[in-house]
C-alpha positions as CSV (number, residue, x, y, z in Angstrom):
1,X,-1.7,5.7,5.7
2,X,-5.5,4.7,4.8
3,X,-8.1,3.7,6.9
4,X,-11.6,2.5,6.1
5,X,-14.1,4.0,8.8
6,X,-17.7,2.2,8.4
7,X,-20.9,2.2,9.9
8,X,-22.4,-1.0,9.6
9,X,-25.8,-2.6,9.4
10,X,-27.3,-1.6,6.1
11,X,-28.1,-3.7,3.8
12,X,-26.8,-3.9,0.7
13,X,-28.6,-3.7,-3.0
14,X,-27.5,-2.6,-6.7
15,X,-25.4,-4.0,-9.0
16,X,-21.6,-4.4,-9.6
17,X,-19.2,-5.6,-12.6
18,X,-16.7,-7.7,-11.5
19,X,-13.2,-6.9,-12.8
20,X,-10.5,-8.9,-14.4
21,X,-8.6,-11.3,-12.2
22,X,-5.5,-10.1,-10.5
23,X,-4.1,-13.4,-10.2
24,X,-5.0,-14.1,-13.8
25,X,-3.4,-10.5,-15.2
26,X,0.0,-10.7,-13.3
27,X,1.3,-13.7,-15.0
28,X,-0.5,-12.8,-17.9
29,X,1.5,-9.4,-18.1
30,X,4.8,-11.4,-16.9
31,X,4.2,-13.3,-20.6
32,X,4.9,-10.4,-22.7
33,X,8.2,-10.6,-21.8
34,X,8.6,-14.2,-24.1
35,X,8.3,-12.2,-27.2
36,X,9.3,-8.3,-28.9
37,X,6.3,-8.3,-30.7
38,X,3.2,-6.4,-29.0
39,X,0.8,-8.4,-26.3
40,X,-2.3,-6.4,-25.9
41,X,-4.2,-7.5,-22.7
42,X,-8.1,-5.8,-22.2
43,X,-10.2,-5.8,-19.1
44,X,-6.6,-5.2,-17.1
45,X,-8.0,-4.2,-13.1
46,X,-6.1,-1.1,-11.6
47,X,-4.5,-1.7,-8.8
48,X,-1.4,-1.5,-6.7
49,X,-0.3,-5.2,-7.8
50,X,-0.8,-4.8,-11.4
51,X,0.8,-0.8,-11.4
52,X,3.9,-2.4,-9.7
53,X,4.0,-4.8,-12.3
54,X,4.0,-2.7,-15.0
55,X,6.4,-0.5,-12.8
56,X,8.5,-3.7,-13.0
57,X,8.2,-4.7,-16.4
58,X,9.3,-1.2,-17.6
59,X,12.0,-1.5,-15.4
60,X,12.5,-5.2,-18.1
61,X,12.7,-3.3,-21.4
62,X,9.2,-3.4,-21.8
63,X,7.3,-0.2,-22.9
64,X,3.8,0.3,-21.8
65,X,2.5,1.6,-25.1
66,X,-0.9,3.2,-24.2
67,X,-0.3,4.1,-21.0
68,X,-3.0,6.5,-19.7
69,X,-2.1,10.1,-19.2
70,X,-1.8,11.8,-15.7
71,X,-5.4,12.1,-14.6
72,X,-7.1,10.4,-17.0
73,X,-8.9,7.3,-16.4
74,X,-7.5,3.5,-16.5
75,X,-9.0,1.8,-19.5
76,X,-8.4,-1.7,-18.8
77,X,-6.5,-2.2,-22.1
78,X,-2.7,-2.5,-21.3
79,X,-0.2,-3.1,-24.5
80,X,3.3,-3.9,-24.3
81,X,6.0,-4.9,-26.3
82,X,9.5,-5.9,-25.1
83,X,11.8,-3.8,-27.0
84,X,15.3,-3.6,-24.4
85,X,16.1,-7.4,-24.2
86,X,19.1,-6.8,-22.8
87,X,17.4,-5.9,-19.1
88,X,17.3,-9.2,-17.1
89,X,17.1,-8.1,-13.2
90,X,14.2,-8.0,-11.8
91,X,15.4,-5.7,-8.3
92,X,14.1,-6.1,-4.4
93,X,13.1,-2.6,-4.7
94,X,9.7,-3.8,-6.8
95,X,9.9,-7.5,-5.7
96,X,9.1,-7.2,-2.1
97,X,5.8,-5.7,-2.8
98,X,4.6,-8.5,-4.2
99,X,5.0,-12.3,-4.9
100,X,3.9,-12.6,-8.5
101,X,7.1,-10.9,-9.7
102,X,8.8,-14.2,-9.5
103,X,6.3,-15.3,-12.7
104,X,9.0,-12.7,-14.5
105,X,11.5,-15.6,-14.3
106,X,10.7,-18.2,-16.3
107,X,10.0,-15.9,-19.7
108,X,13.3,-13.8,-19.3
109,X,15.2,-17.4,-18.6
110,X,13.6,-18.6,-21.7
111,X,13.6,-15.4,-24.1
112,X,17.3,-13.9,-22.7
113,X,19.5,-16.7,-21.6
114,X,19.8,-15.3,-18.3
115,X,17.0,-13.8,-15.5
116,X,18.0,-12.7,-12.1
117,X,14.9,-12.4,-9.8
118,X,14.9,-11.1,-6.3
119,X,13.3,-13.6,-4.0
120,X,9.6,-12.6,-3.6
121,X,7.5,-10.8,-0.7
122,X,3.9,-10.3,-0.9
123,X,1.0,-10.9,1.8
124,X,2.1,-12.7,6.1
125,X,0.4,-15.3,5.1
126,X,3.0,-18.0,5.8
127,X,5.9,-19.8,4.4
128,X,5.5,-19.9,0.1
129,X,8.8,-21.1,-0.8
130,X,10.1,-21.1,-4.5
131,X,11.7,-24.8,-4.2
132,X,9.8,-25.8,-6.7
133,X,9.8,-22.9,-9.5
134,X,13.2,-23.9,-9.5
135,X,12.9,-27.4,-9.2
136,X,11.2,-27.2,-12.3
137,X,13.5,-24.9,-14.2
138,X,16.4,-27.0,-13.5
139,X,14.4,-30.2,-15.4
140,X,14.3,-28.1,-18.6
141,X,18.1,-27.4,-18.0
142,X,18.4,-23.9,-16.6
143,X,21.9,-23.6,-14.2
144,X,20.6,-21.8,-10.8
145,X,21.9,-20.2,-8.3
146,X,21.3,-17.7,-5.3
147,X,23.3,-15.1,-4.3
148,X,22.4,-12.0,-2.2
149,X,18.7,-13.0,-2.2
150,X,18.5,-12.7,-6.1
151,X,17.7,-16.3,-7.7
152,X,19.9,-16.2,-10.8
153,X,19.0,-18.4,-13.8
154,X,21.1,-19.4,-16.8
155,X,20.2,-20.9,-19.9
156,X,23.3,-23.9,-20.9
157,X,24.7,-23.7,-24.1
158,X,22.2,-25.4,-26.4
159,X,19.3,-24.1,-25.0
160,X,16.6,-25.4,-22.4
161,X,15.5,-28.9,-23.3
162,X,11.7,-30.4,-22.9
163,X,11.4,-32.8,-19.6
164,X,8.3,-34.7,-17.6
165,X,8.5,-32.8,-14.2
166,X,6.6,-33.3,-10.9
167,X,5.7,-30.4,-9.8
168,X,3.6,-31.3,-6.8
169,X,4.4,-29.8,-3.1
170,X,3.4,-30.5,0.7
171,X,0.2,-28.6,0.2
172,X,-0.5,-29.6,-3.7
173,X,0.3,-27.6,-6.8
174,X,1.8,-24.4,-7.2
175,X,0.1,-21.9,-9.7
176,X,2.8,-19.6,-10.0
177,X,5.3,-22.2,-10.1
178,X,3.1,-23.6,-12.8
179,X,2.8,-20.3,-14.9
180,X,6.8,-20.4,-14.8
181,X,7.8,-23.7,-16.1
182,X,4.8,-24.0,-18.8
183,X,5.8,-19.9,-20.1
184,X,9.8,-21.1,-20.2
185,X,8.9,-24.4,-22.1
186,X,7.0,-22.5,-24.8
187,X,10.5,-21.7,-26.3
188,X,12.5,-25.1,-24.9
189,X,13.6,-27.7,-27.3
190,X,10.9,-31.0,-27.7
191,X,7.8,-31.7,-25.5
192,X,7.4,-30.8,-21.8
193,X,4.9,-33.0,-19.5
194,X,3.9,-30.8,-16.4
195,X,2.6,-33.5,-14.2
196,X,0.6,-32.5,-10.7
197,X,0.2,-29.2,-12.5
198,X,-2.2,-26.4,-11.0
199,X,-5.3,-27.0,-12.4
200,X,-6.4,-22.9,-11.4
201,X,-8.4,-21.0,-14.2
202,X,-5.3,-18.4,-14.2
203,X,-3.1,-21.2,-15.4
204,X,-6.4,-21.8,-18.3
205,X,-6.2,-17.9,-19.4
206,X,-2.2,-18.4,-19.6
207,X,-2.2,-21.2,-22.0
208,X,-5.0,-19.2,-24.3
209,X,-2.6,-16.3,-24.2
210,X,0.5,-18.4,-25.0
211,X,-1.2,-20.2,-27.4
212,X,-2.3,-16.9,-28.9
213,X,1.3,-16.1,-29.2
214,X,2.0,-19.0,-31.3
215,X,2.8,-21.7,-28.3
216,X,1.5,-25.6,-28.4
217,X,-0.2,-26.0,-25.0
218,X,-2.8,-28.7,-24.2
219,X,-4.0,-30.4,-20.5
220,X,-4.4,-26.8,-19.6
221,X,-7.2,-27.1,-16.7
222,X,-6.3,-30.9,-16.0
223,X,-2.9,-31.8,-13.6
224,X,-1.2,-32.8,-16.7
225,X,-0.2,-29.9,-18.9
226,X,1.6,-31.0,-22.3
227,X,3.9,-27.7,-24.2
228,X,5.7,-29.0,-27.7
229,X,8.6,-26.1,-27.7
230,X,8.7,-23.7,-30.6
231,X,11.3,-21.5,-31.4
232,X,9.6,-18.0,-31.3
233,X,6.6,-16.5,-30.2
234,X,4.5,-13.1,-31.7
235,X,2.0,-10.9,-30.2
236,X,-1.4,-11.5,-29.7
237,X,-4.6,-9.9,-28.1
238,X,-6.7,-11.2,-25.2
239,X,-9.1,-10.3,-22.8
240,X,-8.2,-11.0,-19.0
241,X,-10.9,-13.2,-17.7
242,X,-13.4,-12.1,-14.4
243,X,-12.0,-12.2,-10.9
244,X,-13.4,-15.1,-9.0
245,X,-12.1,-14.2,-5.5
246,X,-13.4,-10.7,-6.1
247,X,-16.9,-12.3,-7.4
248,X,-16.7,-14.2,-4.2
249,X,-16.2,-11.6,-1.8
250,X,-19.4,-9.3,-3.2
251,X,-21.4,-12.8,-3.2
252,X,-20.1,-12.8,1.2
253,X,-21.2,-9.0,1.3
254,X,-24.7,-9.5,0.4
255,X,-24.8,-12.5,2.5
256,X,-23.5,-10.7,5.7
257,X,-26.4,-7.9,5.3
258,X,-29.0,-10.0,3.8
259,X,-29.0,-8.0,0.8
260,X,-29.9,-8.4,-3.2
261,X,-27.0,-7.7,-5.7
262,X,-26.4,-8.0,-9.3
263,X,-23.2,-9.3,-10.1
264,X,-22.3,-8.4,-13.9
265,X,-18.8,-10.2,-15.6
266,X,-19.4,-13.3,-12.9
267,X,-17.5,-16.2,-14.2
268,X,-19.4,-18.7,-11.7
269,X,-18.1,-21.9,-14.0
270,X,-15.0,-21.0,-11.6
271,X,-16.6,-20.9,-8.7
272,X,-18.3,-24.1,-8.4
273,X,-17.1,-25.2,-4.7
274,X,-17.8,-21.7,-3.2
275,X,-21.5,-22.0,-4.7
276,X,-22.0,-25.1,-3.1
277,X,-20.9,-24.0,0.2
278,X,-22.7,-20.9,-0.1
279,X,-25.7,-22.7,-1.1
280,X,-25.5,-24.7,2.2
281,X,-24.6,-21.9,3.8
282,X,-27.8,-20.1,2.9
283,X,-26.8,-17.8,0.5
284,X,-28.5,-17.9,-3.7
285,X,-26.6,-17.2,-6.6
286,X,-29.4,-17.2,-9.8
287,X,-28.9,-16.1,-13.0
288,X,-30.4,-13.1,-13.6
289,X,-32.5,-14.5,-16.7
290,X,-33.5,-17.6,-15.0
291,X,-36.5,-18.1,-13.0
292,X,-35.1,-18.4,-9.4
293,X,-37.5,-20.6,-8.2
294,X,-36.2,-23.5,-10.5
295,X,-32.9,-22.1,-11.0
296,X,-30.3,-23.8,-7.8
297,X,-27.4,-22.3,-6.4
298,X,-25.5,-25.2,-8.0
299,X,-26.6,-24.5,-11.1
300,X,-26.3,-20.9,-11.2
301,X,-24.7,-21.1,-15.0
302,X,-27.8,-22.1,-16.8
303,X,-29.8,-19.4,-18.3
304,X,-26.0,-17.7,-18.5
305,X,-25.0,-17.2,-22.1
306,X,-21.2,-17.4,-21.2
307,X,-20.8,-19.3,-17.8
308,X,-17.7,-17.4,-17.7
309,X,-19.1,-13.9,-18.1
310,X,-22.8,-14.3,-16.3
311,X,-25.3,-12.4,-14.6
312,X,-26.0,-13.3,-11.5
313,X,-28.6,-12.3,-8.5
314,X,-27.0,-12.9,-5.0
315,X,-29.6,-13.1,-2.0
316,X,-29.4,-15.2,1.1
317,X,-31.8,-16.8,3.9
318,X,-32.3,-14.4,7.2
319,X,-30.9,-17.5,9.4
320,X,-27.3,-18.1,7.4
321,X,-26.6,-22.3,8.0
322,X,-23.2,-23.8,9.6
323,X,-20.9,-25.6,7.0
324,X,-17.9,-27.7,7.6
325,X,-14.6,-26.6,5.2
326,X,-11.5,-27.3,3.7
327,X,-9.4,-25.1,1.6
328,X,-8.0,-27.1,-1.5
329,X,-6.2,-26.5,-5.3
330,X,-9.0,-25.4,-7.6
331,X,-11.5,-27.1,-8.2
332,X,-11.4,-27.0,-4.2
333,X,-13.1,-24.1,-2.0
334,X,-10.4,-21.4,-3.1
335,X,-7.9,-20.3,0.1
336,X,-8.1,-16.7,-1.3
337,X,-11.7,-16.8,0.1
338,X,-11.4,-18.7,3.4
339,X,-11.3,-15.2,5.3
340,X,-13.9,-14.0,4.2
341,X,-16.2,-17.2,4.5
342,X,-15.1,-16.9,8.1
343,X,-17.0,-13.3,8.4
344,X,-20.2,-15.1,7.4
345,X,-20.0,-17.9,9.4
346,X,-19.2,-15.6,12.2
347,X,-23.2,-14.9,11.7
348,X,-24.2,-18.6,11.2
349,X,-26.9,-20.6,13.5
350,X,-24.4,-22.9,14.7
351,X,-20.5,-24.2,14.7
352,X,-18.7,-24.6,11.6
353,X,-15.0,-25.6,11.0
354,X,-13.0,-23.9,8.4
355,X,-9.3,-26.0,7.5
356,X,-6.9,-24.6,5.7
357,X,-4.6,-27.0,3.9
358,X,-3.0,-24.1,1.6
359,X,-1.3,-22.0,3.8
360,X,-1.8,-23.7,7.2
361,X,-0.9,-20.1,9.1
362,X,-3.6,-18.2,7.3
363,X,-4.9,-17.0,10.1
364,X,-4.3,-13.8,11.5
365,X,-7.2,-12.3,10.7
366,X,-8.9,-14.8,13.9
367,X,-7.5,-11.7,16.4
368,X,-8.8,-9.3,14.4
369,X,-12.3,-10.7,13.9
370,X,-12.4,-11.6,17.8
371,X,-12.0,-8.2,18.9
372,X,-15.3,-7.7,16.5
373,X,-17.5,-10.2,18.7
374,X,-16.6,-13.4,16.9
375,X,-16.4,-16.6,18.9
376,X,-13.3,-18.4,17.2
377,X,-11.4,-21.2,18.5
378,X,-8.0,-21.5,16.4
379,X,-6.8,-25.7,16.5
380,X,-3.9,-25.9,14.8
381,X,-4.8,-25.6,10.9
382,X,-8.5,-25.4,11.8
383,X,-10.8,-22.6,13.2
384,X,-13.8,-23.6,15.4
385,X,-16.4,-20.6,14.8
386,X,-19.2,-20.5,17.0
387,X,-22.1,-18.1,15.5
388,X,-23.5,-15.0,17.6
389,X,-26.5,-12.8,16.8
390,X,-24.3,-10.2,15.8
391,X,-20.9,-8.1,15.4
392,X,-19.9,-5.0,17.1
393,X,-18.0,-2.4,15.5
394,X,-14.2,-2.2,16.9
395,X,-11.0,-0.6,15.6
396,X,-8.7,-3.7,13.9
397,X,-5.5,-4.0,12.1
398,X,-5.6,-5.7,8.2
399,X,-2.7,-7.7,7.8
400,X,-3.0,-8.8,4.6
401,X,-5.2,-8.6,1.1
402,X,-7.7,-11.4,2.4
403,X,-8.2,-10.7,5.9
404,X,-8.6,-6.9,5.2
405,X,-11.3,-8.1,2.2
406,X,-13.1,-10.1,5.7
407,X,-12.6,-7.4,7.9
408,X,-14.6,-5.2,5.9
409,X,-17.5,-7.8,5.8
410,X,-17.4,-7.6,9.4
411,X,-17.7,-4.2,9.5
412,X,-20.9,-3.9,6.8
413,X,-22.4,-6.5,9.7
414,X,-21.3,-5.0,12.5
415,X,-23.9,-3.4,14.7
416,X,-21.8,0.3,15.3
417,X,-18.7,2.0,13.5
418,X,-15.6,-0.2,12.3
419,X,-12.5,1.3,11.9
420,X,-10.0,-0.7,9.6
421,X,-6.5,0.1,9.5
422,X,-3.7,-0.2,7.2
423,X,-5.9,-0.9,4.3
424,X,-2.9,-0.5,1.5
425,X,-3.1,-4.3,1.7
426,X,-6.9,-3.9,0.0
427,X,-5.5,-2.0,-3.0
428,X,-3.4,-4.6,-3.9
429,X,-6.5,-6.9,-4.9
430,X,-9.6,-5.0,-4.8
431,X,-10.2,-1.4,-6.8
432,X,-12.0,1.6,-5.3
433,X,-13.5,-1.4,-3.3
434,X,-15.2,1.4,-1.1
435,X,-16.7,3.7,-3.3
436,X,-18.1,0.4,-5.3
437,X,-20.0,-0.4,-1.9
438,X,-21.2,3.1,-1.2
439,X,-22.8,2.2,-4.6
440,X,-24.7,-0.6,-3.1
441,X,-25.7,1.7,-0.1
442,X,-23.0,0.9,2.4
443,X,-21.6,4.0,4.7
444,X,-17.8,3.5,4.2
445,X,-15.1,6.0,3.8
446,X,-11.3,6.1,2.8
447,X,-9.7,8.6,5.7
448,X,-6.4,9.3,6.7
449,X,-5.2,7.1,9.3
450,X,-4.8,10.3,11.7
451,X,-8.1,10.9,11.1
452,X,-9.7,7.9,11.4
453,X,-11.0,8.1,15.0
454,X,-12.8,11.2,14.4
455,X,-13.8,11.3,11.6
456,X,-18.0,11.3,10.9
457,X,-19.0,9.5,8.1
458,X,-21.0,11.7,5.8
459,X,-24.7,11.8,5.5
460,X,-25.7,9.8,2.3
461,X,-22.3,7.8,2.2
């Protein structure tokens, strides 16, 4: 098993392109399973989420068409076409690893009659249940049951029909449950109305994609989401659009060593409530052909050609500022960043408050960052952080994608050598996320876990 071993305190400087989204690509890539025509999909990021998806998708019918060759590079480009429709169980084998293989249920209910799913794993992050993928599916007229941990969906004779359905939860929307019931009423019979629909920019690049393919989406971006059925969709070509919680995280790294870096593919029109944290915080995001001195952080899309694809300068204040924050649906601060928010605020001249109102046990990664220095008070669904000078490097345990993304941050601060283990849970969201910051001058290095203790970090790393 992995380990990360750094040796913090350098600052960080250079530039970095910021991949495709992850939480974009995975439904995007469940899609392809609506038609038997080829979906080609471009700036695709490698890593373990998106190879078990594929892994899964072949596993569909689908067939990966230029998949690279053993020890070749990953292009980005990914093309498949669905051409065994007759595959319709998606096993616990490839489901536990991650959560987005439930967004393989609504296409095969919709394109095969009949999908059987294995209820999902993914990151501890708390209780996700599926009530209301299937809550939703059952409006349009699927017949579902579980059995043996498998949901299994059945289209009635006649087909699915067009409905208005709620699909609002204790803690808001639900983005995957969202991606379902809008890529199964592409093909249902009449109009759908998703009302209290997420609003995410994932659920924006689905609708392009599906609209691509020949679906009538509008409301896409807005909680009311409007799909007239059509009987067949074709194949199409589109370009995954920038990761905003990766684009965050780097934006938290240069805070956390007061460093300068260039963020290329930054789509900051998505990122709106993290910039103005960050800009109370302390930290500047500029475009790059802007003047910064009449360029604010809040307005860090002007002078950007494509507000979705900018260039950005990240910098920050020596003396970082405390905030008070909620987590909340897009266009609220994102819950896929609150960890790492909580690294910089570690730092912070002051107490700030971080509340999380997405997944109300999203905290384990409080321990972790403790045992690094941190002053944290956990109150229920709120943190209490209490700024110190600095961080001290410690050996801690990642438990999920997040809170292994914030442990990391620590470390780059951290005044002496971090050791991070069980860092599979980074690969899931993040790729060659260490040799990307040893490109921005940070001493980090992937070791065995057996190794990690001992192990020097070489010179010039």
């Amino acid at each position: 098993m992995d380990t990360f071993v750094i040796d913090g305190g350098r600052r960080l400087a250079g530039r970095v392109r910021i991949n495709g989204s992850k939480n974009a690509a995975l439904p995007l890539l469940a899609a392809t399973l609506l038609t038997d025509q080829p979906v080609r999909l471009r700036d695709v990021p490698n890593l373990a989420d998106i190879q078990n998806m594929l892994r899964l998708l072949r596993e569909l019918g689908c067939e990966h068409r230029d998949a690279p060759a053993e020890g070749t590079p990953w292009s980005g480009t990914v093309t498949l076409a669905a051409t065994d429709q007759s595959k319709s169980h998606a096993k616990y084998e490839v489901v536990k690893t991650m959560r987005a293989s439930i967004c393989t249920l609504g296409p095969m209910l919709a394109r095969r009659g009949y999908a059987r799913v294995s209820l999902p794993g993914g990151c501890a992050i708390g209780e996700r249940p599926v009530d209301l993928h299937i809550r939703g599916l059952r409006a349009l007229g699927a017949q579902i049951t579980i059995n043996e941990g498998d949901i299994i969906a059945r289209v009635p004779t006649g087909g699915l029909t067009g409905n208005t359905i709620f699909m609002g939860g204790a803690f808001g929307s639900t983005v995957l449950g969202t991606a379902n019931v809008m890529s199964a009423a592409t093909l249902a019979k009449g109009t759908t109305v998703i009302e209290c629909a997420a609003c995410e920019p994932e659920i924006v690049d689905l609708a392009l994609l599906l609209n691509k393919m020949g679906a009538r989406i509008s409301g896409q971006g807005s909680p009311r989401i409007t799909i007239e059925g059509v009987d067949e969709l074709g194949g199409a070509e589109h370009r995954v659009i920038p990761d905003r919680i990766e684009a965050g995280t780097y934006m938290m790294a240069a805070a956390v060593t007061n460093g300068e870096i260039i963020l290329d593919n930054c789509p900051v029109d998505t990122l709106l409530s993290a910039l103005d944290c960050l800009t109370e915080v302390g930290v500047h995001v500029e475009a790059c052909n802007a003047t910064p001195t009449t360029v604010p952080t809040r307005s860090a899309h002007r002078g950007c050609d494509d507000p979705m694809r900018c260039s950005v300068r990240v910098t920050s204040d020596r003396i970082l500022r405390p905030v008070q924050v909620t987590t909340q649906p897009h266009p609220g601060f994102p819950t896929d960043l609150q960890a790492q928010l909580m690294t910089v605020l570690s730092l912070a001249d002051g107490n700030s408050v971080i509340t999380e109102r997405i997944f109300p046990d999203r905290f384990l990664h409080v321990a972790e960052l403790s045992r690094m220095g941190a002053n944290l008070t956990r109150l229920g669904s709120s943190v209490i952080i209490s700024g110190v000078r600095r961080l001290m490097g410690a050996q801690v345990m990642a438990s999920d994608l997040r809170a292994s993304a914030a442990l990391v941050l620590a470390g780059l601060a951290a005044e002496g050598r971090t050791t991070i283990h069980r860092v599979y849970h980074l690969d899931r969201g993040y790729d060659r996320m260490e040799e990307r910051l040893r490109s921005l001058g940070a001493s980090i290095q992937r070791v065995d876990d057996r190794e990690a203790v001992a192990a020097p970090v070489p010179a010039g790393c």
